[in-house]
C-alpha positions in Angstrom: 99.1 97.9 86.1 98.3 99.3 89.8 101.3 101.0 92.4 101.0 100.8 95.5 102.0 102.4 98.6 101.1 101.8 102.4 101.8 104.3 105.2 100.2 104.2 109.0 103.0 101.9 110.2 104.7 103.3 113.8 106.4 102.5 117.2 103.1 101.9 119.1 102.6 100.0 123.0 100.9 97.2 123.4 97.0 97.3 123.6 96.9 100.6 120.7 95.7 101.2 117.6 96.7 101.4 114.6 95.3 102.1 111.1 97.6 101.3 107.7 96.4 102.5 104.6 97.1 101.4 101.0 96.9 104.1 98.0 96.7 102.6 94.6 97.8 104.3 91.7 95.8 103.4 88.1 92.3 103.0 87.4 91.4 99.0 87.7 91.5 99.3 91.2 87.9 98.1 91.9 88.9 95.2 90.2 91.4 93.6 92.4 90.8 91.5 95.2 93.4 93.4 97.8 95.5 91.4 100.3 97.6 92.2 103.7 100.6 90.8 104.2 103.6 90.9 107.5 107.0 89.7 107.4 109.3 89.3 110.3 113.3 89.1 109.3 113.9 85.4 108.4 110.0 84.6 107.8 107.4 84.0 105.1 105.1 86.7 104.6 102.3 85.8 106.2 98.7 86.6 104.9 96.9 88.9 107.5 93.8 89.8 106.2 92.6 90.3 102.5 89.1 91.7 100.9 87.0 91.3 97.5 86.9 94.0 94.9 83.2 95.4 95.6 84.1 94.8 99.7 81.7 93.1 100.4 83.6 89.9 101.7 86.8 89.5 103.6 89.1 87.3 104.9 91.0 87.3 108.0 93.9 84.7 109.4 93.0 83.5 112.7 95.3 85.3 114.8 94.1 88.7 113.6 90.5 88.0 113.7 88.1 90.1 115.9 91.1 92.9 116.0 92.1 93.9 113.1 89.3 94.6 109.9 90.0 95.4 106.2 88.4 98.3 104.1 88.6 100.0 101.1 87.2 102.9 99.4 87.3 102.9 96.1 86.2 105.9 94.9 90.0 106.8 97.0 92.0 104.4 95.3 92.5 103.0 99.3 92.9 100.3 101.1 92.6 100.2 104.9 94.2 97.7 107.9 92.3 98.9 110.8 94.6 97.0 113.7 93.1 97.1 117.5 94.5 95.6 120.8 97.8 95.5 119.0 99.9 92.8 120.6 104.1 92.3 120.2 104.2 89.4 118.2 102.4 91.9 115.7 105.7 93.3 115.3 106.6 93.2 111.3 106.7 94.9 108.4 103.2 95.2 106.6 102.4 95.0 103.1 99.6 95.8 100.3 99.2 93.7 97.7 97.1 93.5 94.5 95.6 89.8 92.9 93.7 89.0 90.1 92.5 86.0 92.5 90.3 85.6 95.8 93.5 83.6 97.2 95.6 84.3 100.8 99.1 82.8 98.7 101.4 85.3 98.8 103.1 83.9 95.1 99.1 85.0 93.6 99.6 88.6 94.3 101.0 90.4 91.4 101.4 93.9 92.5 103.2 94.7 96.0 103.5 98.1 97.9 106.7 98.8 99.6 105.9 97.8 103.0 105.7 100.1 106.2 106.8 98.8 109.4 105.0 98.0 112.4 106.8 98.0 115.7 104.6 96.8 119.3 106.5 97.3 122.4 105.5 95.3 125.4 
């Protein structure tokens, strides 16, 4: 079973950048198609942006497209959230997750990181 933990998450002002990052413990890594989620207090969490094992495909919900692009390196055990022209209703907590699917439902993600929160000031 994979571990995950994000970090990259900050106070940031509308229009920056950001990158999160996503270290995965274990060695089946490759293996997993890796997912971004955010969560607002009272929400869902929302799929943000999700990539195949080998990344060579990803997948992006349409309010993120054409800012924000997915990564990983997996000779690092890493996924990546680069996140450009960052806007408020960014504003959430991010999380990594692990899937034995290619799927953007949450409830198909077996492994979760901890979540590292992202904060867009106007």
């Amino acid at each position: 079973q994979v571990q995950l933990v994000e970090s990259g998450g900050g106070l940031v002002e509308a229009g920056a950048s950001l990158r999160l990052s996503c270290a995965a413990s274990g060695r089946l890594f490759s293996s997993y198609f890796m997912g971004w989620f955010r969560q607002t207090p009272g929400q869902e969490r929302e799929f943000v942006a999700a990539i195949r094992g080998i990344g060579d495909i990803t997948y992006y919900a349409d309010s993120v497209k054409g800012r924000f692009t997915v990564s990983r390196d997996n000779a690092k055990n890493t996924l990546y959230l680069l996140m450009n022209s960052l806007k408020p209703e960014d504003t959430a907590v991010y999380y990594c997750a692990a899937s034995n699917f290619n799927t953007r439902r949450a409830h198909e993600y077996h492994t979760w990181g901890q979540g590292t929160q992202v904060t867009v000031s106007s």
